[in-house]
C-alpha positions as CSV (number, residue, x, y, z in Angstrom):
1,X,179.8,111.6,131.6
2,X,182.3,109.0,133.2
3,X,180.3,106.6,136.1
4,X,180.7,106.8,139.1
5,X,182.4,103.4,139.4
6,X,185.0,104.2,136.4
7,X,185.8,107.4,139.1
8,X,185.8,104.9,141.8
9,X,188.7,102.9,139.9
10,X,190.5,105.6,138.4
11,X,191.0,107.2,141.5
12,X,192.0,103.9,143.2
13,X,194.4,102.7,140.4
14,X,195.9,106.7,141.4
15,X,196.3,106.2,144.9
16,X,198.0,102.7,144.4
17,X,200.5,104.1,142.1
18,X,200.6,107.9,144.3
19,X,202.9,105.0,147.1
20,X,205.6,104.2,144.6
21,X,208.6,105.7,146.7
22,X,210.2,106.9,143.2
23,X,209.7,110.3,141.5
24,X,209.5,111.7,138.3
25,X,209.6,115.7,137.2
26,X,206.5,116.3,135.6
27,X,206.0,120.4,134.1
28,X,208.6,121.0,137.2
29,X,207.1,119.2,139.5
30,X,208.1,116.3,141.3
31,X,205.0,113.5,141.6
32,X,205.7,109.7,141.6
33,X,207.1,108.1,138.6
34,X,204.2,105.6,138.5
35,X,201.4,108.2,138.5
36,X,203.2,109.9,135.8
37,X,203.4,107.4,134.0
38,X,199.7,106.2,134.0
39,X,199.4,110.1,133.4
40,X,201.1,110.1,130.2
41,X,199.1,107.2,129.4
42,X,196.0,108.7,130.0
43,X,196.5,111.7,128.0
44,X,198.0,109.5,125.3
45,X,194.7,107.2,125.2
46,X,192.8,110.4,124.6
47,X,195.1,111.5,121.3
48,X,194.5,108.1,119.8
49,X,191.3,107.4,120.5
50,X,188.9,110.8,121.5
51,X,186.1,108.5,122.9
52,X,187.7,105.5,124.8
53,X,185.7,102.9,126.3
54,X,185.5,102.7,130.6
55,X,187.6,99.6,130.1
56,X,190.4,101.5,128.3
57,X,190.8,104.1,130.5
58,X,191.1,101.8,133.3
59,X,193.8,99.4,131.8
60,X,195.9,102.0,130.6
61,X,195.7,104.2,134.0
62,X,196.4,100.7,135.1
63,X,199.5,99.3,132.8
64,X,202.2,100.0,135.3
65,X,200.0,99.6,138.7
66,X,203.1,99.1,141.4
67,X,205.2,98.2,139.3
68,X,207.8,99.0,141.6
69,X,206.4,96.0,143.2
70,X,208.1,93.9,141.1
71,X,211.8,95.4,140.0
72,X,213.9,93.9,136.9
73,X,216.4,93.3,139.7
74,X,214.4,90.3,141.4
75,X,214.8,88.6,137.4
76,X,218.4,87.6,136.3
77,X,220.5,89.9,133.3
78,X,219.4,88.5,129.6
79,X,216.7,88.8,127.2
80,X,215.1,86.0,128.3
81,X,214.3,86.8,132.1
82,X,213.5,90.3,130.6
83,X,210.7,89.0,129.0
84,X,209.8,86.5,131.9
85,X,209.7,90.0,134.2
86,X,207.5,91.5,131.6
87,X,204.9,89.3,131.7
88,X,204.9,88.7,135.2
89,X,204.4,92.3,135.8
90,X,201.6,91.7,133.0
91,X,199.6,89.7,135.3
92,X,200.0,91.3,138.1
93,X,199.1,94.5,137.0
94,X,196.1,92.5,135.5
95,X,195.1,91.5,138.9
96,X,195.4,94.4,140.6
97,X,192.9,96.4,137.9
98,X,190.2,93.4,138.4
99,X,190.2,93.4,142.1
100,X,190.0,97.2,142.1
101,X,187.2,97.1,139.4
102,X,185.1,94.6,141.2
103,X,185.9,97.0,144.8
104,X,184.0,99.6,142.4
105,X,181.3,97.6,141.4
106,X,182.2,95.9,137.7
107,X,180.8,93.0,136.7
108,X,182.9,90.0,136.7
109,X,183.0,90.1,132.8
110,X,184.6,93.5,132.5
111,X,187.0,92.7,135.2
112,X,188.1,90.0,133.4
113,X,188.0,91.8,130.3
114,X,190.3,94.1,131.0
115,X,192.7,91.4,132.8
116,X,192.9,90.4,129.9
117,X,194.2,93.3,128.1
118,X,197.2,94.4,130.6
119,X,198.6,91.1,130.1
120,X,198.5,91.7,126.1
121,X,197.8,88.0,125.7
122,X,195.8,88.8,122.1
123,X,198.2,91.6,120.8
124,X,197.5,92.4,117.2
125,X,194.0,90.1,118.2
126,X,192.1,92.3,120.2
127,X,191.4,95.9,119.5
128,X,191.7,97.1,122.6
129,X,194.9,95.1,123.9
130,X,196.4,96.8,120.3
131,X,195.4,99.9,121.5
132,X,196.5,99.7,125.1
133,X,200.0,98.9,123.7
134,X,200.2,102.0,120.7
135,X,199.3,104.1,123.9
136,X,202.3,102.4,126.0
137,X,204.9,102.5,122.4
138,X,203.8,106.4,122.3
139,X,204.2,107.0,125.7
140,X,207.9,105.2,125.3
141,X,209.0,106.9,122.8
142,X,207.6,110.3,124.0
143,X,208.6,110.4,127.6
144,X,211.3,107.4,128.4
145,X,213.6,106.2,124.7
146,X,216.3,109.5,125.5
147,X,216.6,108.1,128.8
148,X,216.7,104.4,127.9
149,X,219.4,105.2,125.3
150,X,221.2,107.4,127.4
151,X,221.3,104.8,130.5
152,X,222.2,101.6,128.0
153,X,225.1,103.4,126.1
154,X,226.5,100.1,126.1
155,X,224.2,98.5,123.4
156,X,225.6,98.7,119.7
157,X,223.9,99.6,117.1
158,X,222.2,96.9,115.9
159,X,220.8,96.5,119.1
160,X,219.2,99.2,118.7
161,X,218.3,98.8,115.7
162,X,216.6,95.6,116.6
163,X,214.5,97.6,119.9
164,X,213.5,100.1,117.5
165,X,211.9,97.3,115.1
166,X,210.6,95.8,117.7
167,X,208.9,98.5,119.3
168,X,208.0,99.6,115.6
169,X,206.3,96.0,115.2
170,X,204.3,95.8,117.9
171,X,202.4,99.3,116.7
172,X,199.1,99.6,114.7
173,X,199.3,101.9,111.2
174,X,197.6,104.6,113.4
175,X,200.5,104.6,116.0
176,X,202.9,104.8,113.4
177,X,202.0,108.0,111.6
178,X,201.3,109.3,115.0
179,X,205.0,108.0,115.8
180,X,206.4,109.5,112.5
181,X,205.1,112.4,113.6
182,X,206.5,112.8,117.1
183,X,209.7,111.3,116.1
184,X,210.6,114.9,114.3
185,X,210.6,116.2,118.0
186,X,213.3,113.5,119.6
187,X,216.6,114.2,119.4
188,X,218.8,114.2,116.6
189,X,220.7,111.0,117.3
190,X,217.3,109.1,118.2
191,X,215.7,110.8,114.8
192,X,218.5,109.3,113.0
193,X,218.4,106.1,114.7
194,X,214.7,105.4,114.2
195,X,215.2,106.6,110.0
196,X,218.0,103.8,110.1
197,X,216.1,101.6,111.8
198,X,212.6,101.9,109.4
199,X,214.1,102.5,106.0
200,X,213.2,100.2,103.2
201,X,215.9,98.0,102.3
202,X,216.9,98.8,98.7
């Protein structure tokens, strides 16, 4: 039975992210693009781990909390203030889960605690910051790579190449047999992309 202060947070965390003024078509109908998201994330969560911890659930409801807040445009072009927007909207979405948590009654520890996993400061360190991000790579690569591709047709292939590995590295063994899996569903161009991308160099 979830507590009544993980409901308190949950449904807080949703009525931040029920403002963002953009939308996103979700089973044909339209809701906003941030509560879809942290929708997708939710359900994800629950396919990779069937018993997640209060803390979980909250950071990954959490992982894009007004993010349009913060748009890539305020950051200059290049991979480099890329990742400085990335890990600003790390924190910030950190600090908006804490002060919502401690609204609902967390202690300071598991505020902190999950602070600490939106800004993914122990990836591939910490269980739960590992899992919080094979939830977001699923979630990617689920809902929003045929859209990235399609809106960056610019990139050339080994570009892509190099995202797919990326995203690839940042995942946990678990992630990626669930990834091989859901790959078989994207399509063909991405299927080939992502068997280009992870074959074994001969």
């Amino acid at each position: 039975m979830s507590s009544a202060s993980l409901k308190c947070a949950l449904n807080a965390i949703d009525r931040a992210n029920c403002a963002d003024p953009n939308k996103e078509v979700v089973a044909g109908e339209s809701i906003t693009k941030e509560y879809a998201y942290s929708l997708h994330m939710t359900r994800w969560l629950y396919e990779l781990d069937t018993a997640p911890s209060e803390r979980l659930q909250i950071a990954c409801r959490a992982q894009h909390i007004e993010r349009w807040k913060m748009p890539r445009s305020d950051y200059p072009k290049g991979r480099k203030s890329y990742y400085e927007w990335r890990q600003a909207c790390g924190r910030m979405h950190g600090r908006r889960a804490a002060e919502i948590m401690a609204e609902c009654g967390y202690p300071e520890n598991e505020c902190e605690r999950v602070e600490v996993i939106l800004t993914k400061r122990e990836l591939r360190k910490d269980a739960d910051t590992q899992l919080l991000e094979d939830v977001a790579c699923m979630v990617f690569l689920e809902k929003y790579f045929a859209q990235f591709y399609a809106d960056n047709a610019e990139y050339d292939r080994e570009k892509w190449l190099r995202i797919v590995r990326r995203t690839w590295g940042k995942m946990s063994p678990r992630a990626h047999e669930r990834a091989l899996a859901l790959s078989s569903q994207l399509p063909e161009h991405l299927q080939a992309l992502m068997q280009e991308a992870l074959a074994v160099p001969n």
